[in-house]
Phi, psi and omega in degrees: 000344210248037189212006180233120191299334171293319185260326165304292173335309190287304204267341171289341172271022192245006185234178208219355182228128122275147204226114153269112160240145213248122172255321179250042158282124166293176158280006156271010163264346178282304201297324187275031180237004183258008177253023158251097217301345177301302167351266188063054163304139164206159203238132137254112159261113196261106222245151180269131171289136192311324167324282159353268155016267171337299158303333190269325181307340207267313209307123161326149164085316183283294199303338169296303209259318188315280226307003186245016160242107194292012198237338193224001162258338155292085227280341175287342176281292176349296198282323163318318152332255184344299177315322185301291172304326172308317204260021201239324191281329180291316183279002157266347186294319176317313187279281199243048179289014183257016182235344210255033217239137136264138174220151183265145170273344178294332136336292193272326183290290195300351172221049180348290163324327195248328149324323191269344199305298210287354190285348206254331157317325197262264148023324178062024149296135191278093174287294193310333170287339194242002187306301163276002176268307166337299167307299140042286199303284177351276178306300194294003166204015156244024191252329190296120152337132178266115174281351180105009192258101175295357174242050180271140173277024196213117161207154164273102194292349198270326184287355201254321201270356162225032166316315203303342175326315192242351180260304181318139174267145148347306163332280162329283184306320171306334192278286171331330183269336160307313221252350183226024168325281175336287164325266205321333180247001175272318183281339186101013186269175177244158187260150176270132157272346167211195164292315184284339174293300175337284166325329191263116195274342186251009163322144156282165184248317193220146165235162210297134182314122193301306208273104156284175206219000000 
């Protein structure tokens, strides 16, 4: 079903919100879609710490079609990008903020629920009417044991987001973290300073997000 565009068409047009989601648009290509007034457009853009990134980028299936694009096996190019949109979005939030959300991705897995309360706040979705079917939602698919399968829709979303932890060598995360400076202190994540801070599981990753919504 999810290959025939006549029953996608139908059935999408039976919701009051549609959600496109987009991986390598930038956001100044995005931006020229919010002044077409049919649209009645809003950009939520949503960043990864690149380390993640990185891993998931690492992956069987992935690393073949990455490795012949420099925007997506070049995390300093990758990450250069990213910095951009960031800064492209904070100075539309100023302009259009009813048009505009940043969100960490890091964010929505650990505190799934009150993330979504405010993404869905923004939006103009009638959260009090959909309010417990939404938690609901939540617990049953962001709780679920990772069977190994990345494209299940039920995962434990807090075990999934610092998997690159046990995948990435040392080696890697420093080479991101030279290359995704900027990003990385602009979004809050925090950085390893050494091998051994790396090694210590219970090192932070993040600190509370800067950028208001």
């Amino acid at each position: 079903m999810c290959y025939k565009t006549n029953y996608l068409e139908q059935l999408c047009s039976t919701s009051p919100i549609k959600v496109i989601k987009t991986v390598r648009l930038t956001l100044e290509d995005a931006v020229k879609l919010l002044d077409i007034n049919d649209l009645n457009l809003k950009i939520v853009l949503l960043v990864r710490d690149p380390r993640g990134v990185a891993a998931s980028r690492e992956e069987k299936g992935v690393k073949g079609w990455c490795s012949n694009t420099p925007k997506c096996y070049d995390m300093k190019v990758s990450c250069g990008i990213t910095h951009q949109d960031v800064l492209l979005a904070e100075k539309l939030k100023k302009e259009r903020p009813e048009k505009v959300y940043i969100m960490r991705y890091e964010d929505l897995s650990l505190n799934p629920t009150q993330q979504s309360t405010h993404l869905f706040r923004f939006l103009g979705w009638p959260l009090e009417k959909y309010l417990d079917r939404m938690k609901n939602f939540i617990e049953n698919s962001t709780k679920q044991k990772d069977n190994g399968d990345k494209y299940a829709l039920t995962r434990d979303s807090k075990s999934v987001t610092f998997k690159w932890r046990t995948t990435l060598p040392w080696t890697k995360v420093e080479e991101v973290q030279n290359s995704c400076s900027e990003l990385m202190t602009k979004m809050g994540y925090l950085q390893y300073n050494n091998e051994q801070e790396f090694q210590d599981n219970d090192y932070p990753l993040t600190k509370p997000q800067t950028i208001i919504n």
